[in-house]
N, C-alpha and C positions, 0 to 999 in steps of 0.2 A: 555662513557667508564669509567671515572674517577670521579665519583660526588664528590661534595666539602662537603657531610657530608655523614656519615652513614646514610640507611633509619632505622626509627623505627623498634626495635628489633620486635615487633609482627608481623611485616607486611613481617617478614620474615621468619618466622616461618606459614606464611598460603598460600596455595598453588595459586601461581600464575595467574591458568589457569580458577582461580573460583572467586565468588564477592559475596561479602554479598548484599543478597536483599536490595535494599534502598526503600523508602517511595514513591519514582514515578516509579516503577516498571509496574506498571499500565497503565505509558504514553508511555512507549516502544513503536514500532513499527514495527514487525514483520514484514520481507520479506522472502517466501521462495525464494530461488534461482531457483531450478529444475521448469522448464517451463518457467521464467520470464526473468529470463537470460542466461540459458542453459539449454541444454538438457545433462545434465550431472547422467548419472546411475552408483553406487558405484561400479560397475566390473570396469569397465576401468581404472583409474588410481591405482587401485591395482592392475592389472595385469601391468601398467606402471611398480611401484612399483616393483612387484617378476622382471619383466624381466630385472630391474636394478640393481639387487642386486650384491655386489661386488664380488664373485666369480662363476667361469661358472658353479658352481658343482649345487650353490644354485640359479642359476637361471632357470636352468633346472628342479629341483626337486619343487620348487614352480611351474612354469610353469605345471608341471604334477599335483600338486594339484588344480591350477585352471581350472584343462580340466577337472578332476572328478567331482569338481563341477559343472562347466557349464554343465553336466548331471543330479545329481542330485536337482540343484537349481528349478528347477519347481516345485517339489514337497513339497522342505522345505518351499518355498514362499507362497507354497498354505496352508500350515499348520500351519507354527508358520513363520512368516516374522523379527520377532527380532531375533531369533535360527539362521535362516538363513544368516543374518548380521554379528552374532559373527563367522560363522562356515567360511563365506567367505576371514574376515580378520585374521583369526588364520595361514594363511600362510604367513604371514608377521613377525612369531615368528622370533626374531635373528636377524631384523632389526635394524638396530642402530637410532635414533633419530635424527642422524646428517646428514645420508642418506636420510632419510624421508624428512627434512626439505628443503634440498637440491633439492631433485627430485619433493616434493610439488612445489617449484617454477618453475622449472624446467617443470614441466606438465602444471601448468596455463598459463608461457611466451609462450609456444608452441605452444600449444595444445588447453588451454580454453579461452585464452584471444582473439584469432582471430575470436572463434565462438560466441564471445557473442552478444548476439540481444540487435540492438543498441536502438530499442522504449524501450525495459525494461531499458536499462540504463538509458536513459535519462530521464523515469519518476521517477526513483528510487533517480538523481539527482538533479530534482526538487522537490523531496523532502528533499534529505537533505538540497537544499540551505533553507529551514523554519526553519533550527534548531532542525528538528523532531529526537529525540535519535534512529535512526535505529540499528535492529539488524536482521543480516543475518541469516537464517535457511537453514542447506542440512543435507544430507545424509552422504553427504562426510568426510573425515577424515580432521584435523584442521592443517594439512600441507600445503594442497592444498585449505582449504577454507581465511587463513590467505593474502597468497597473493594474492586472491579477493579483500579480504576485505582493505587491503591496496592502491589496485589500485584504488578501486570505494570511497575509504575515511572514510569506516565503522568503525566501531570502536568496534562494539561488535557482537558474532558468539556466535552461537549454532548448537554444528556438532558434528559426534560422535572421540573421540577420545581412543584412543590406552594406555594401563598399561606398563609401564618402568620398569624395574630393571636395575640400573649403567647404563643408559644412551640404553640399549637394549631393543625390546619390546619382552615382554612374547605372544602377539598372543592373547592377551583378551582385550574386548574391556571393557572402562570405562562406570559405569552407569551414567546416563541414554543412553541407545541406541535409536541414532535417526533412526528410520525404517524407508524402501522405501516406495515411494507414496504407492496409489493402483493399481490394474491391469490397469483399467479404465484413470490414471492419463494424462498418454501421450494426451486423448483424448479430457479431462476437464480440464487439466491445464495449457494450452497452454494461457494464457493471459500475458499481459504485465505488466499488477500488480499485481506484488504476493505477496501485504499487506494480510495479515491474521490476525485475531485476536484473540488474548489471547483464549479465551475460544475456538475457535475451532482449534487454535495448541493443545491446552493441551489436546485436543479428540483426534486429529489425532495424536498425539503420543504417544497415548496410557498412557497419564498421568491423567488421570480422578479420580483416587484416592487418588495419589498424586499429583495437582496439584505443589507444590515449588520446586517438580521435576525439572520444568521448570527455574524457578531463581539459580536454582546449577548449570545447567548445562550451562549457557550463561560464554562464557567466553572476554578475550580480546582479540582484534582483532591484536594486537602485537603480535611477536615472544618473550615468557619469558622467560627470564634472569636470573632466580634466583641468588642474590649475598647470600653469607653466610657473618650475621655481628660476627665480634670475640670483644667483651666487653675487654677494654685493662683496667688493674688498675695496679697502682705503688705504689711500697713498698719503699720508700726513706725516709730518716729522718726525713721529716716533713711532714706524711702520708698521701701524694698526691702529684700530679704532680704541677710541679713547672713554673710556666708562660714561655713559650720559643715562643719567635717570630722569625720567619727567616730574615724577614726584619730589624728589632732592630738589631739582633744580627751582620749580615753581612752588615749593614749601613755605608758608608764609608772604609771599611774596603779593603786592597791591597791582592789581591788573586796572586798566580804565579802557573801560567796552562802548565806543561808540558804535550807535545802530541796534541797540538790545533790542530794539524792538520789532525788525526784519525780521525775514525769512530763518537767515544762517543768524542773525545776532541771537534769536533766539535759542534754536537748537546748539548754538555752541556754549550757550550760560548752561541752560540745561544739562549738558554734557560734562560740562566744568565742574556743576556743583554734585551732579551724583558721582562721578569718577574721581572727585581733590576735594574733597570737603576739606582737605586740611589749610585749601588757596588763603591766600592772605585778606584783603579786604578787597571787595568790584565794587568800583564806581561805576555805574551805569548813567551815559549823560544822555538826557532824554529832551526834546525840544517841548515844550507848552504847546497844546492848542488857543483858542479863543476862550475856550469855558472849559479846558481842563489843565491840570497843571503838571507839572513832567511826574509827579510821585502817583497822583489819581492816575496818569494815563499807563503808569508800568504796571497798577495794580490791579488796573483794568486786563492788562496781556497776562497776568498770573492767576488771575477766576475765570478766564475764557478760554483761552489756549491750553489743549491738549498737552503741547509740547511739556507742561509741569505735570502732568498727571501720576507721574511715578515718582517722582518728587513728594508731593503734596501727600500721597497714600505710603510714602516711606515714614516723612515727621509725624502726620497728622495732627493732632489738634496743636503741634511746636513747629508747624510748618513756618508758619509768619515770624516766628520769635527766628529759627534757621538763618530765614532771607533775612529779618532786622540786624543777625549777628555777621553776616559777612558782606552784604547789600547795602549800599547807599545811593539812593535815585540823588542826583546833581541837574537842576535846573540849566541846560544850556541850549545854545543852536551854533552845529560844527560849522557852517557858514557864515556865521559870524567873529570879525576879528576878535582874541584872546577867547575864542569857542562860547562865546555868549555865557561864560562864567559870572558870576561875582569877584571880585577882584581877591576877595580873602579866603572864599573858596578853590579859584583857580591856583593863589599862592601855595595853601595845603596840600592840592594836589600835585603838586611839579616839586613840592619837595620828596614827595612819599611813593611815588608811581615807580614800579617798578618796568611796566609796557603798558604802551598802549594800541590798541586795537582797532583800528578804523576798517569797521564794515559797513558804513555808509553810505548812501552814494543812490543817485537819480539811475534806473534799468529802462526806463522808456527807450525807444530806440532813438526814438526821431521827437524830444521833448522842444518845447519853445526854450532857446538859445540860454535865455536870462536864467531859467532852472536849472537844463545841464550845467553851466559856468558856479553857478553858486552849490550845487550840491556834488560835483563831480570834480572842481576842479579847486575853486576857494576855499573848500572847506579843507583840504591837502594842503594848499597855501597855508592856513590859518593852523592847521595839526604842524606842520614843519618848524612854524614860528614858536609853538607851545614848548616843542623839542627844546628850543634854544633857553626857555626856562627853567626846563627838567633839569635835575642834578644828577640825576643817573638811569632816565629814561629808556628804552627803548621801542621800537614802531613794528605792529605792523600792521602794511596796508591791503586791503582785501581791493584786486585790481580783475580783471578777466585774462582768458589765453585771447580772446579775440581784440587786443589791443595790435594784433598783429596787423589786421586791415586784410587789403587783398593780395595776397601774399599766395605762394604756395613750397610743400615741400615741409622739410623736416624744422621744427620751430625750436631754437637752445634755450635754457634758461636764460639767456643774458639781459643785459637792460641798457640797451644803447642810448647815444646821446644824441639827443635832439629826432627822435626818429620819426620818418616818415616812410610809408608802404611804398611810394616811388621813389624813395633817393632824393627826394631834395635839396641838393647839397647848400642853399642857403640858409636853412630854416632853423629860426629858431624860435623853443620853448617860450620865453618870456615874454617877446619882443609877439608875437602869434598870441600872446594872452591877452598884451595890451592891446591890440590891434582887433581882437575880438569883443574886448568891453567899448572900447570907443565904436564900434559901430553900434554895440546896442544902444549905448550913448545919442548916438548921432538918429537911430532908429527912432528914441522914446521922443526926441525934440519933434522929429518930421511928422510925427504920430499928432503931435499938438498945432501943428501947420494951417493957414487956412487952406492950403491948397489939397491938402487930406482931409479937412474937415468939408470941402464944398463936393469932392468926389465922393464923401460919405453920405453925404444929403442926398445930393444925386440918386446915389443907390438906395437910400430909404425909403425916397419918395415914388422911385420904379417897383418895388414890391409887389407883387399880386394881392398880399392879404394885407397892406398900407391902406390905411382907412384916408379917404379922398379929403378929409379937410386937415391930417395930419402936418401939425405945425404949433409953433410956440414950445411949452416946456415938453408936448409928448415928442414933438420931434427931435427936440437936443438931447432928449434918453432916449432915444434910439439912436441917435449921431454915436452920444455917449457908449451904449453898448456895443455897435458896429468897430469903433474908434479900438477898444480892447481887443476884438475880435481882429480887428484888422492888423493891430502892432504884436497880436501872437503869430497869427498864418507867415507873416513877416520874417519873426525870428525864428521859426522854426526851417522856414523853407531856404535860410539863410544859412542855417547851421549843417542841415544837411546838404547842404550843396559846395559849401568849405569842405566838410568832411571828404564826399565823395571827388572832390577838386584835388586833393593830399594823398587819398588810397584808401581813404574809412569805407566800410557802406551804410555807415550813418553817425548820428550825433555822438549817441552813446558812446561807442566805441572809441572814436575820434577823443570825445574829454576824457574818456578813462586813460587813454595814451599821452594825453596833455601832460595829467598830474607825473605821470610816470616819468616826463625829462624832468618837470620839476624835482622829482624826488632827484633824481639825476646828479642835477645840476646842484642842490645839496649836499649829497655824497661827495660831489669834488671839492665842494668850499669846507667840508667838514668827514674829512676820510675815518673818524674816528667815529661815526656815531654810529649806531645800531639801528640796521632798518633794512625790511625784508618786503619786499613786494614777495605778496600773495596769489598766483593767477588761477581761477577758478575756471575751471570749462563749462557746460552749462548743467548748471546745478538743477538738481530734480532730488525725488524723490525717495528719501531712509530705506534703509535695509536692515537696521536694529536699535538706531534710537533717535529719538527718544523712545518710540517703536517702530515698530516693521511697516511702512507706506505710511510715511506721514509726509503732507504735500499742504501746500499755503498759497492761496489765491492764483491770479490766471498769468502764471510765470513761462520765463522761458517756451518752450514748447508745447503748454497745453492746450492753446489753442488750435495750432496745428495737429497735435494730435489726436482734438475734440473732432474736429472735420474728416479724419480719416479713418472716423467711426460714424460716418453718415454715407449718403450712395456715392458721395465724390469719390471716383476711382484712379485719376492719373496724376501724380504730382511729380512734378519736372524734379529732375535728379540726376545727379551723377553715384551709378549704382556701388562702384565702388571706394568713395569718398566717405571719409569715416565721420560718422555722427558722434561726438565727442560728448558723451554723457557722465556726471557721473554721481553719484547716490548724495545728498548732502551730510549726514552723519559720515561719510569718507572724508567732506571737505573739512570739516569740523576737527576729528582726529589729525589732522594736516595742520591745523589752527593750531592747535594744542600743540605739535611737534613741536613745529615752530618757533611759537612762543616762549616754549623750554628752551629750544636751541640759543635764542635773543639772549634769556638770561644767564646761560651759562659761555655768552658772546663766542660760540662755533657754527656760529648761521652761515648763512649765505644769501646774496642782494636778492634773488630771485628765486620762487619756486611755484612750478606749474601742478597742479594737481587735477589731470587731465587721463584718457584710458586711450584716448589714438593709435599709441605705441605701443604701452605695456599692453591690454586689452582689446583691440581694434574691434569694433560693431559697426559696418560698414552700412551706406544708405538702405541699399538693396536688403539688409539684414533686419535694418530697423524700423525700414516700412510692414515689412512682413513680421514680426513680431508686433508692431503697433496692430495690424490686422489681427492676428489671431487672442491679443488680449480680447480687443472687443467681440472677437466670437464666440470666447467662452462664455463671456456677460450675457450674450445675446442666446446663446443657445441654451442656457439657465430659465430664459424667460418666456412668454407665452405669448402671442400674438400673431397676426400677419407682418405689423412691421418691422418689429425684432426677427421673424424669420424671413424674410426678404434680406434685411440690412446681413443676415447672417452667410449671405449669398455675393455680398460686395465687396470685396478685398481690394484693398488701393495696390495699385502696382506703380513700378518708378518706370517714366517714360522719358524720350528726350523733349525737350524746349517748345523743339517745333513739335512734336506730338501732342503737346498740350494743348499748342496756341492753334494747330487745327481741328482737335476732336473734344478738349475739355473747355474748359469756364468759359476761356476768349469766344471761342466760337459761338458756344452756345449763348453768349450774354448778345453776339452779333444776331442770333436769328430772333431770340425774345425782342432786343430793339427795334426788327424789322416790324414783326408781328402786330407792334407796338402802335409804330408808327402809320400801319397799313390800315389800323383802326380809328386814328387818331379823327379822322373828319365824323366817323359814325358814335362814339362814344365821351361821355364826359371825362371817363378818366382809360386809363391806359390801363387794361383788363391784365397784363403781365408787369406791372408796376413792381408787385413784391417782389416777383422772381428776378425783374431785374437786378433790384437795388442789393440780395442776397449774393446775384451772380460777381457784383460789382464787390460787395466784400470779401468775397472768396479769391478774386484775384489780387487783390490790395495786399492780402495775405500771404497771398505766397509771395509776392513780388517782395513783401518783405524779408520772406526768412529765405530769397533765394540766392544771398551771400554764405547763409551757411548750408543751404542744402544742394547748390548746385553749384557755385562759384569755388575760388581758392580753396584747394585742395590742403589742412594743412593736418598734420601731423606732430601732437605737443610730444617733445620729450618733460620727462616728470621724477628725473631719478635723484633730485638732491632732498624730498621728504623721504624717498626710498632707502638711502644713503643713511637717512636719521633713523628712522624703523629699525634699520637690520642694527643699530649699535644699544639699540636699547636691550636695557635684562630681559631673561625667560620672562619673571613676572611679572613685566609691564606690557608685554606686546599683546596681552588680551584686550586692553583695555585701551592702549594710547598707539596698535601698531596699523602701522598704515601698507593695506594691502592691496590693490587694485587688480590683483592680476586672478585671483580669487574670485574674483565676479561672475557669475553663472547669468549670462545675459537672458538667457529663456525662461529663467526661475524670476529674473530680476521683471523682466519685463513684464511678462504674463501673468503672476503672481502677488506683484509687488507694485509695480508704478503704474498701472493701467488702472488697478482696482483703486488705490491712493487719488488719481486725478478725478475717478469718476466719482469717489466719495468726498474728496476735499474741493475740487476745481472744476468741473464740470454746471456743478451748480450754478454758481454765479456766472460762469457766461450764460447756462437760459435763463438768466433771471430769478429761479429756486432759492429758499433759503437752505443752508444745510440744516443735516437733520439737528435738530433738539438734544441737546446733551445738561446736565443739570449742571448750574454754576456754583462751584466750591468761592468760600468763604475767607477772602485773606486780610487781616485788619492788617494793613500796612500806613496805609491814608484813615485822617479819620471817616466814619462813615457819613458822616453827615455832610460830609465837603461832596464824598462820592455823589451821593444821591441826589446832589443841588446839581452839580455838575452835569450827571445822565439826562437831568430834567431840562437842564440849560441847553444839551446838546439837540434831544428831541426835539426843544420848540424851536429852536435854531433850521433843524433837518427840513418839519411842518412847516416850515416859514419858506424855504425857500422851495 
């Protein structure tokens, strides 16, 4: 996923799927497949192919172009047998490559692998044990011949394959066309070795005049990957890049990790500690619960959490002694002024901190005002003021790319002042801060009002299930309950409505851009200080560590992409709007650049760690790959409703196609339904399906600033810029590569299987599976155990 160099610039510039003749071309050893290992005829898995395709419109109208021909193919076979090969796979036009590759495996696991005659196997693998270079020949297309060729060990194919534009095929097949046997073949080529050689392939396929026909057309028996290489060069005062090591740079050096216990806070300690064991000291500042204290609770995320697993099986039984020698849990809360330190704790650490790390920070979109502000925006306020303690500190802040708002077009790393998504040219950061606490100010007193307390009564005492003589103390706790209820709906619908008033499309976003003038406005009063806003795109799910699909609660996209693994099929989209993903073990390496760059002060204010540009996976791209993760899953499994659901592929429609054919609609006729029964029934017989259809469109209506709205585009080239200056023997380990991302491997392979095992769960409600808890004395035990026990009866209680 992540090589530790660039491959050679030419080697990427020549098409993957082809080799240059070499000098033993001659020693090859041709096997056809048709006869020796299957009885495999190119109709079949093209009609597999049409009958999968992702909408019923087009599976039906292929489907009709395969009955036409299975009339006329007798004839085109008897006339011209290449014509007839092109004319049979041009109903595959409009397939997408990610499909093909997908359903190619998918037909071999199924379908060719259990028919295959095991004497041709096993001669074919007594000859590869010789060493002999085999190469497979069919008919077939190099979807379905690839995962052959992998299972039997091959390594090089000659098959016919399919012409691409953007990832679609156009319906034309590539030259050379491998043509079907002859009439005759079924009858003569039924042997169990189907070695052929050179000179009578290059007859039967009709290459007798070109024979090197033959050597273009073999390709590799891999699935290809094309990476694109971006040649990086630096314009700096001494004109070239300047030695930067990660290891030199952060050698000994005292880090302080706010948020260790997040998604990224985690995987990037993890990451820290297997990759620098040489790091200096990490303060991890952890907030208290009620009945747990910041040290029980980090020790709690080191015997539960995955993310240590190869950690823990590295030190073993010196695991805890490890984390005691370079870990120290600090009791604080970053929203609180001087970081909710101890005064003599806080002093020690601002004299000794080399960076610090604020990965912090409230993700709800749309939270009640009071928590965005204190955990998005105060707690930045409160890190900035710390700075002015440190003696030789440096920041960084983990912020998102979508501080952009509704924006569109290509997005710089810069960090403007005072910014807002419509240009407000009056606005300012602080003055917008004050002006946001005084209303909640102004909100919590009105909360306490009689004039909100007697419309709270009002409403308690109208209730349907308000018991008729409710009054006295049960009524003023339920005043009391409604009263909280009513000063959250408040700030929440208050925050998001500022936001969307400015160019946010909700809270979140809005205070993540807050702190960002503040940092700002810092930077002018203090040009000298060291501090990097970090902009993450939406962070999902590892490609190699702490391992391969490791995913943490129901983040970013999982929910949306739980739903389009159910029968919902249209979600509103703009097809070619790039869905900006990207692995978080990438962000994490980005973190660590970073961080080095701070300390060897060659940063820069801003750096987006985003795939739009370098990588682009575009709507239309990542609905259909969300689709065929879950039909792998699904066609693993047994049932009727796994193979229904395996039938349902979400397709991206427009706005109005939704709001006439999907949820809108349909929630409009269950309401009818509803209502048409309402005098003959006590309750309303489509109640579930409504209040289901109601949160399916709440859902999209959320995420459809980023799936339909502002089109943007992160550039991301000054962690790129750090990467390429780093030594040979650091770029396995610390380089940062995005462009490397095989999005079919990542998504299918990787983040679908990650959410359905890590995330999936807790939205139905499921626990994950049962994993045994490793053993870390960090805390004493007995605090532990008081603690668990304090929490459970606390849970039971409410």
């Amino acid at each position: 996923m992540l090589p530790s160099k660039p491959k050679d610039y030419i080697s990427n510039i020549v098409p993957t799927g082809q080799e240059t003749p070499s000098a033993d071309a001659r020693e090859r050893v041709f096997w056809r497949v048709e006869g020796s290992l299957l009885n495999l005829t190119a109709v079949r898995p093209v009609g597999f192919f049409a009958w999968n395709s992702q909408t019923f419109l087009q599976r039906w109208t292929r489907r009709g172009g395969m009955a036409f021909l299975a009339i006329a193919r007798p004839f085109l076979y008897a006339t011209n047998r290449v014509f007839a090969t092109r004319l049979l796979h041009s109903v595959l036009r409009g397939v997408s490559r990610d499909r093909l590759d997908l359903l190619g495996e998918e037909f071999f696991e199924y379908f060719l692998k259990p028919r295959l005659k095991k004497e041709g196997v096993e001669k074919l693998e007594r000859l590869l044990a010789t060493g002999a270079p085999i190469v497979l020949v069919s008919q077939g297309l190099d979807h379905v011949m690839r995962p052959l060729a992998k299972h039997l060990g091959v390594k090089q194919i000659v098959c016919n394959r399919l012409d691409f534009r953007e990832g679609i095929a156009t319906g034309r097949l590539l030259d050379p066309v491998i043509r079907p046997r002859g009439a005759f073949a079924k009858i003569t080529g039924r042997q169990a070795d189907g070695r052929i050689s050179r000179k009578a392939l290059v007859r039967v396929l009709g290459f007798t005049k070109n024979p090197e026909l033959l050597d273009e057309a073999i390709q590799t028996g891999e699935r290809p990957a094309p990476e694109v290489f971006l040649p990086v060069v630096h314009f700096d005062s001494t004109n070239g890049a300047r030695p930067f090591s990660v290891r030199e740079s952060l050698r000994g050096k005292n880090i302080l990790l706010i948020g260790a216990t997040g998604f990224i806070g985690k995987v990037w300690l993890s990451n820290l500690l297997t990759d620098l064991p040489e790091i200096g000291r990490l303060f991890l500042l952890v907030r208290r619960n009620r009945t747990v204290t910041s040290l029980q609770r980090f020790q709690r995320a080191i015997e539960e959490s995955p993310v240590f697993e190869s950690l823990a099986e590295r030190y073993g039984s010196g695991f805890a002694e490890f984390l005691r020698q370079r870990i120290e849990v600090v009791d604080g809360d970053v929203s609180k002024p001087g970081l909710g330190l101890a005064p003599e704790v806080r002093e020690r650490i601002a004299r000794s901190v080399d960076v610090i790390v604020n990965s912090s920070g409230l993700t709800d979109f749309n939270p009640d005002l009071r928590d965005a502000l204190a955990m998005n925006v105060h707690s930045t306020v409160h890190v900035l003021n710390f700075i002015r303690e440190c003696e030789h500190a440096a920041l960084l802040h983990l912020s998102t790319c979508y501080v952009i708002g509704r924006r569109d077009g290509r997005i710089l790393e810069t960090l403007p002042k005072n910014y807002t998504p419509i240009g407000l040219a009056d606005y300012d950061a602080e003055k917008e801060l004050k002006a946001l606490e005084e209303f909640v100010q102004e909100t919590e007193k009105r909360a306490e009002s009689e004039e909100v307390a007697e419309e709270l009564r009002r409403a308690s005492l109208k209730k349907e299930h308000a018991a008729k003589n409710l009054q006295g103390t049960a009524l003023e706790n339920q005043i009391r309950k409604n009263r909280v209820r009513w000063l959250r709906d408040t700030l929440t619908d208050a925050g998001t409505r500022r936001a969307n008033e400015l160019g946010w499309p909700n809270t979140y976003t809005f205070t993540k851009s807050l702190s960002e003038s503040l940092i700002r406005n810092f930077l002018d009063q203090n040009p000298s200080a060291a501090i990097a806003v970090v902009r993450p795109a939406i962070v999902e799910s590892s490609i190699e560590k702490p391992f391969r699909g490791w995913n943490e609660g129901i983040n970013t996209s999982a929910s949306l992409s739980y739903l389009l693994g159910t029968f919902f099929r249209q979600l509103p989209t703009t097809e070619s709007k790039s869905l900006d993903l990207i692995p978080v073990d990438l962000v994490t390496r980005g973190m660590t650049l970073i961080a080095a760059a701070l300390v060897a002060r060659r940063h820069s204010h801003v750096y987006q760690l985003a795939t739009s540009i370098a990588n682009p996976c575009d709507m239309r791209r990542s609905i259909e790959l969300t689709g065929l993760g879950h039909r792998k899953f699904y066609r693993a499994q047994t049932g009727l409703n796994h193979r229904l659901r395996l039938k349902f592929d979400a397709i991206p429609v427009s706005k109005s196609r939704y709001d006439k054919l999907s949820a809108p609609a349909q929630k409009a006729v269950v309401q009818a339904v509803n209502r048409a029964v309402e005098p003959f029934a006590s309750r309303p017989p489509l109640a579930r399906q409504e209040r289901d259809l109601e949160k399916v469109i709440k859902l999209i209506s959320l995420f459809e600033p980023f799936i339909l709205h502002n089109d943007h585009n992160f550039e991301a080239v000054n962690v790129e810029r750090l990467s390429a200056a780093l030594p040979e023997s650091e770029k396995g380990d610390f380089g940062y590569n995005s462009r490397s991302l095989d999005w079919w491997d990542y998504w299918i392979n990787v983040h679908i299987p990650a959410l359905r095992k890590w995330c999936y769960p807790l939205i139905e409600g499921r626990p994950l599976e049962p994993r045994p808890r490793r053993s870390v004395q960090l805390a004493d035990r007995a605090e532990v155990n008081a603690a668990e026990a304090a929490s459970s009866a606390s849970t039971t209680a409410s």
